[in-house]
C-alpha positions as CSV (number, residue, x, y, z in Angstrom):
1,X,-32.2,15.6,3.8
2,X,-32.7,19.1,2.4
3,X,-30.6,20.3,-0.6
4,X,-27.7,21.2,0.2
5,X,-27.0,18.5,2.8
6,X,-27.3,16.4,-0.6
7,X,-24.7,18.4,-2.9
8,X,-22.3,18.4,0.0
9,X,-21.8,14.5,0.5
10,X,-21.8,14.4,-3.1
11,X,-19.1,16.5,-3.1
12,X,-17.8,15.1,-0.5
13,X,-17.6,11.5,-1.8
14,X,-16.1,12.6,-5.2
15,X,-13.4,14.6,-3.3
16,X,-12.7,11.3,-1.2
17,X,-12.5,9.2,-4.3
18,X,-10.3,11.3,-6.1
19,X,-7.9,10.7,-3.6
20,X,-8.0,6.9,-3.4
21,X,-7.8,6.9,-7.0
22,X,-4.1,8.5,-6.6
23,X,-3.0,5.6,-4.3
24,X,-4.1,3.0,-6.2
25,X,-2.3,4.5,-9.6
26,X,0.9,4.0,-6.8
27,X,0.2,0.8,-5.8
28,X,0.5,-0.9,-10.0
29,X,4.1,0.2,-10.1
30,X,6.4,-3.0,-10.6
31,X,9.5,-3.7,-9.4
32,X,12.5,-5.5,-11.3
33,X,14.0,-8.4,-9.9
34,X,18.0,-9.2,-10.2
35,X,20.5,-11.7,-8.4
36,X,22.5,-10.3,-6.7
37,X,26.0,-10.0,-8.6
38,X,27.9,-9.3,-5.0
39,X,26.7,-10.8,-2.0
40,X,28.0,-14.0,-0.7
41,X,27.0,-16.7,1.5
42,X,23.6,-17.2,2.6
43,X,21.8,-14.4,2.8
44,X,20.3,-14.4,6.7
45,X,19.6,-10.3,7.0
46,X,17.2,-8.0,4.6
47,X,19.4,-5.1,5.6
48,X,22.2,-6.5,4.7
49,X,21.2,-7.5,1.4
50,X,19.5,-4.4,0.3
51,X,23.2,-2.7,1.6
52,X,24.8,-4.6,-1.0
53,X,21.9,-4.1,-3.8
54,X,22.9,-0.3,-3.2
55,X,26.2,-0.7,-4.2
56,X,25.3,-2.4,-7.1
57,X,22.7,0.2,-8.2
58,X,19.6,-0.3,-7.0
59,X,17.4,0.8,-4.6
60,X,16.5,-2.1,-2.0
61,X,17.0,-6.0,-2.0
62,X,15.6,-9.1,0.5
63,X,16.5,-12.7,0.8
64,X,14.4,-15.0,-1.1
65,X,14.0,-18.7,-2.0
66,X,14.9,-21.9,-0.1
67,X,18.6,-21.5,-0.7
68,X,18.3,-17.8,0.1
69,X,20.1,-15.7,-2.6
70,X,20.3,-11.8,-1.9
71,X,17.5,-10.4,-4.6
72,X,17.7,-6.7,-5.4
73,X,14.7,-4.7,-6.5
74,X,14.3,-1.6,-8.5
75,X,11.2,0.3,-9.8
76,X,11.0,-0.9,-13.8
């Protein structure tokens, strides 16, 4: 490979790194955890549940656990 063929994929591969490196700073964010305070019953539907979680302030919720309890999630 001649010259410039070399400073191009170098380029190339810093330019495509720089951009993963955005997605994984993304992909550490937490989220916080929280009964919910609301729903009753056995919770059978993720939609449902997260419905609820909205009203009670945050932004999403699924069932969990063996007994499944409504969970709501937030970003910490």
């Amino acid at each position: 490979m001649d010259r410039s063929t070399k400073v191009f994929v170098v380029v190339l591969l810093l330019l495509v790194a720089t951009e993963f490196q955005g997605a994984v700073q993304v992909a550490f964010a937490r989220d916080c955890r929280s009964d919910s305070k609301k729903f009753v019953g056995l919770c059978m539907s993720d939609t449902n549940c997260a419905s609820v979680c909205l009203t009670e302030r945050f932004t999403g919720g699924k069932c969990d656990g063996i007994l499944k309890h409504c969970v709501c999630t937030k970003d910490c």
